[in-house]
N, C-alpha and C positions, 0 to 999 in steps of 0.2 A: 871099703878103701882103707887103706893100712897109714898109716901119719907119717910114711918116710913116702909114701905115694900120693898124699896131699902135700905135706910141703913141698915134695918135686915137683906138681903141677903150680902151684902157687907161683915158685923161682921162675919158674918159665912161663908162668904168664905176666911177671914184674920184671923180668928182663926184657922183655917186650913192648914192653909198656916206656921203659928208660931208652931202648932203641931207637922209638919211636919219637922222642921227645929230643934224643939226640941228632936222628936223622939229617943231612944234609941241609933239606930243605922241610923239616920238622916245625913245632911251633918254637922251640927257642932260636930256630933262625930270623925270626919274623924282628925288623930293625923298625918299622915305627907302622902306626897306623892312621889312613887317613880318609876324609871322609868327601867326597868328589860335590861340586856342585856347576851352575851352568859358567861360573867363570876358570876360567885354564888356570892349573896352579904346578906349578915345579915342585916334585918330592926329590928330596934327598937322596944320592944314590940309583937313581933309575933315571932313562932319558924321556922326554917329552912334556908336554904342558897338558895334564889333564883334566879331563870335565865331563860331567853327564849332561843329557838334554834329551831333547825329542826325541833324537836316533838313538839314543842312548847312550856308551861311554865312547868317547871320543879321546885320541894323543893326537897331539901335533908334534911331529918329530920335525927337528934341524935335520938339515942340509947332509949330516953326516951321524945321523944319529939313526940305530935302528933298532925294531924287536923284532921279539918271532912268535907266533900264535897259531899250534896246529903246526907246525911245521913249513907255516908260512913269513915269510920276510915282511916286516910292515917298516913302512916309509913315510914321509911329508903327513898328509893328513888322514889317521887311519881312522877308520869308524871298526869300535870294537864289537859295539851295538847294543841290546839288553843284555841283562844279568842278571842268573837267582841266586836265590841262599848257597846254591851249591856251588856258583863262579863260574869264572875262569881261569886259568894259568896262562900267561904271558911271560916269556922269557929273555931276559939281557945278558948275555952271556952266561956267568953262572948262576946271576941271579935270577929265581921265579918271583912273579909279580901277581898275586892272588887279587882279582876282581869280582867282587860278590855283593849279593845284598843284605842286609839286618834290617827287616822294621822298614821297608821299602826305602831306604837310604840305603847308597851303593857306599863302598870301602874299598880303597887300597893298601894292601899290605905286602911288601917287599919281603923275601925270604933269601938272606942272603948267608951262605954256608961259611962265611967268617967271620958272623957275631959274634962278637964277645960271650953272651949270655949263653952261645951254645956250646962255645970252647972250655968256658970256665963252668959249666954244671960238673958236680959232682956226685951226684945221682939225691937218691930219695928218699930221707930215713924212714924206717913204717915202723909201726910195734910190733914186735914178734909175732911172730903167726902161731895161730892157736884153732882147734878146731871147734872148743867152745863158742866160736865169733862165729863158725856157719850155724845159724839160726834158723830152726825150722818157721814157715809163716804159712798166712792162708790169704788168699789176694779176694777181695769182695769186688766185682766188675760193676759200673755205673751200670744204671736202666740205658736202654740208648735212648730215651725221650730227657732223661735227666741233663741239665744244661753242665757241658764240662769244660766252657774256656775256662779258665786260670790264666791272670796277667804274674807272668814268672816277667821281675825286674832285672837287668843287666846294664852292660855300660852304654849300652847304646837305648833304647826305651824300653818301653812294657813290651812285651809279645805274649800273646793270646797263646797259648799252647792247650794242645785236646788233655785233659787229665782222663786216664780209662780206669781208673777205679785206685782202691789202697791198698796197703799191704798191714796185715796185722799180726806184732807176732811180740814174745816177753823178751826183757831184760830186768836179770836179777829176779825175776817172778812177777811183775808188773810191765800189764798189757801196751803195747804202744803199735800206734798207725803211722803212716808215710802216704802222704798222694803220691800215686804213681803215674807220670807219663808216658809214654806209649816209643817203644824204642825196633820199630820195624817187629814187632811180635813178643817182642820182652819188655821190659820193663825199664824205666828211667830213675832214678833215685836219687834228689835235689835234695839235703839236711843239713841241719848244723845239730850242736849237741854241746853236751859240758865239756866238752877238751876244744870245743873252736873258740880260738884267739888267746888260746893257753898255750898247748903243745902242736895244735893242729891249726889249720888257718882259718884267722877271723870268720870269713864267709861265710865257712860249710864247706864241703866236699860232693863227691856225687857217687852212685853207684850205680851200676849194669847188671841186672839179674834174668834170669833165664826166664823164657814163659813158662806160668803157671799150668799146670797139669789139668785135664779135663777137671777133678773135682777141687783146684783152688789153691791147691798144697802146690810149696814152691821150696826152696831154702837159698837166703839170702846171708852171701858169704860175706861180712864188713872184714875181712880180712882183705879186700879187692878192691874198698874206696879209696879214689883218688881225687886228691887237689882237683879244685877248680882251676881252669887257665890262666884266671887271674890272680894266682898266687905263685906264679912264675915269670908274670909281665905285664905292664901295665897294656900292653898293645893287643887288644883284646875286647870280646863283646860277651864279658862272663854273667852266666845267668846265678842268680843267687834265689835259693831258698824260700818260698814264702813263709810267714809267719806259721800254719797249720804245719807245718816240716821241722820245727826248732824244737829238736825234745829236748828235755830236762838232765837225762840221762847221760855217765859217759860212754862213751863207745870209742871204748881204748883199744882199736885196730883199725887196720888199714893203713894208709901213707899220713904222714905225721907233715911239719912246716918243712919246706926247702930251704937251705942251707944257701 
């Protein structure tokens, strides 16, 4: 691949990634987040008095108040019912109303396409892209008898995540690893480094890398890490870093602080 055929794919896959963040009902639509328990509580901006329980999530809608879910009309007292990590969408006219769970606590988060926060982005500064930063690696997979929870901390609690082995590969000539989590067949990549809370955010960032090849070899492009969610909004259940993921190193690529 020729460098006007990597930076092409690059632009096109960070415009996508800004699209995405701009989207109507993207994450910088999200106006607050909130976290449901068994007494009814009024959120800002959406109708009903919400709560979880037995049945699970439950709205009480007024008299004149209504949503929609699936395509259905919900009324007086609707039962929404369980919820996983992955939700539900509920809709109040143009707003979506994300219902999901973190850490077996359920969340409401309203997406509503006239935040401020998503009117006023201006996109993403990164550091120049360079083909230096795609990094040849070699991924070492755990035993599967070897124990691989990892408590990855976030704003909502620890969550247990499977770690499937590291990735090992140099910068500047000096070796460095990354646990890697497990991203439906590739890989997850949770760091921080010498440019977070300098040029880049506090946190860390994260990265998405392809899976590794029958014999281990992978290349892991840091021209592609991106902010954590929570360096866009406080409204958010952003996972950070554990300690064994904080190199030394800078890793001057990728998406730099939002503006």
């Amino acid at each position: 691949m020729d460098d006007a055929t990597f930076l092409g794919e690059w632009q096109e896959w960070h415009d996508g990634r800004e699209a995405r963040l701009v989207a109507p009902h993207g994450f910088l639509a999200i106006t607050g987040l909130h976290w449901l328990d068994p007494s009814p509580q009024r959120i800002d901006g959406i109708p009903g008095a919400w709560s979880t329980g037995p049945e699970g999530v439950v709205v009480e809608l007024g008299g004149d108040e209504r949503l929609t879910l699936d395509g259905r009309e919900l009324g007086g007292r609707a039962v929404i019912g369980p919820v996983d990590d992955r939700g539900v969408q509920v809709e109040a006219g143009d707003v979506r109303i994300e219902v999901a769970t973190r850490a077996g606590a359920v969340l409401v988060r309203p997406r509503d396409p006239s935040h401020w926060l998503r009117s006023q982005h201006v996109g993403t500064p990164t550091y120049p892209v360079s083909r230096s930063w795609a990094v040849p690696a070699r991924f070492h997979r755990y035993a599967q008898n070897q124990p691989t929870g990892i408590e990855i901390q976030n704003l909502a609690s620890g969550v247990v995540e499977d770690a499937v082995g590291e990735v090992e590969f140099e910068i500047d000539g000096r070796s460095q690893r990354l646990v890697a989590l497990d991203d439906d067949g590739g890989l997850w990549l949770l760091f921080a480094d010498a440019t977070s809370g300098r040029t880049t955010y506090g946190a860390g960032r994260q990265l998405y890398a392809p899976a590794p090849r029958a014999d281990g070899s992978l290349v892991i492009d840091f021209n592609r890490a991106t902010n954590l969610p929570c360096a866009y909004t406080d409204f958010t259940t952003c996972p950070v870093p554990m300690a064994r993921n904080r190199l030394l190193v800078a890793i001057e690529a990728g998406e730099r602080n939002p503006e």
